[in-house]
C-alpha positions in Angstrom: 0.0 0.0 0.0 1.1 3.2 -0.8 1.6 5.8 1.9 0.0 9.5 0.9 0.6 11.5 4.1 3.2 10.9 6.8 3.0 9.2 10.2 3.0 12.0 12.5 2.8 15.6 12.8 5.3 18.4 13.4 3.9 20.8 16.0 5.3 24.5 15.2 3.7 28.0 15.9 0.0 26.6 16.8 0.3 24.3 13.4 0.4 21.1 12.7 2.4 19.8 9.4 2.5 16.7 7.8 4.4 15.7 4.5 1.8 14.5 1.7 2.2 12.9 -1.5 0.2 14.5 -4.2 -1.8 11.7 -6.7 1.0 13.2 -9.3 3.8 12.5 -7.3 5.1 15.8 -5.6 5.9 16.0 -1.8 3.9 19.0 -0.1 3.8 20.0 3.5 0.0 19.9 4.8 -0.5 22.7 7.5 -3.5 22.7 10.4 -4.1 26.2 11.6 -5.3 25.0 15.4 -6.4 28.3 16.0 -8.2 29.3 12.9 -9.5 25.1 12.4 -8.3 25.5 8.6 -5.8 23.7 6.7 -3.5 24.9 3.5 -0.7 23.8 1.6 3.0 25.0 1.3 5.0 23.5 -1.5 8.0 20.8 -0.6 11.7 20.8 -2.0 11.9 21.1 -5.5 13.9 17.5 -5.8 13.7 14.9 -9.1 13.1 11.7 -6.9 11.9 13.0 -3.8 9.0 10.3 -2.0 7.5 10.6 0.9 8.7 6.7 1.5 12.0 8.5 2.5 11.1 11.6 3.7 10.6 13.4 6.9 9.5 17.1 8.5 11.8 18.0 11.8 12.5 20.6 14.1 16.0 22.2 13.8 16.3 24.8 16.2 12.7 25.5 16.3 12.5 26.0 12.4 10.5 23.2 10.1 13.0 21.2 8.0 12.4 18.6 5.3 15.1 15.3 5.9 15.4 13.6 2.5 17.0 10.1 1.7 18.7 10.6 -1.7 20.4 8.6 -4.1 23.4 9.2 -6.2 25.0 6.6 -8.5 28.4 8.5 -8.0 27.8 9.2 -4.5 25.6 6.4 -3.0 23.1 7.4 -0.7 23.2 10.6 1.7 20.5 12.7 4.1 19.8 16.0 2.5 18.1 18.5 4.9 15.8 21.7 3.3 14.9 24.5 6.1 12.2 26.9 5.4 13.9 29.7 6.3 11.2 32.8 7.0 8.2 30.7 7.8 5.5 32.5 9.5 2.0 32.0 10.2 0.5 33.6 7.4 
């Protein structure tokens, strides 16, 4: 079975974020305003190859990061990490 949305949620600024897998493939970050009871969509890494299968949100020094499995025929496989630098609440 295919996994569309990750196992747990991030908890950040009265938010909740999970990564999704779109039906065409692309990794977004779901938000849940707690506050506002709405829910809205930022956009993930902008990665060939990137799957949710080997992806994860985190918290790195209370700003929301993406951790990323990737593979490399020249390199093998390494962790990539994407912070979103300037995130607000808006």
């Amino acid at each position: 079975m295919k996994k569309s949305i990750s196992d747990r949620p991030i908890s950040l600024q009265g938010h909740l974020h999970w990564l999704i897998q779109s039906a065409t493939g692309k990794v977004m970050i779901l938000v849940f305003d707690m506050a506002k009871e709405e829910f809205r969509f930022i956009d993930g890494p902008k990665r060939p190859g990137l799957a949710l299968q080997t992806t994860r949100t985190v918290l790195s020094d209370g700003k929301l990061g993406i951790l990323a499995l990737a593979n490399a025929p020249s390199r093998g496989s390494a962790v990539e990490m994407w912070v979103l630098k300037g995130y607000t609440d808006t």
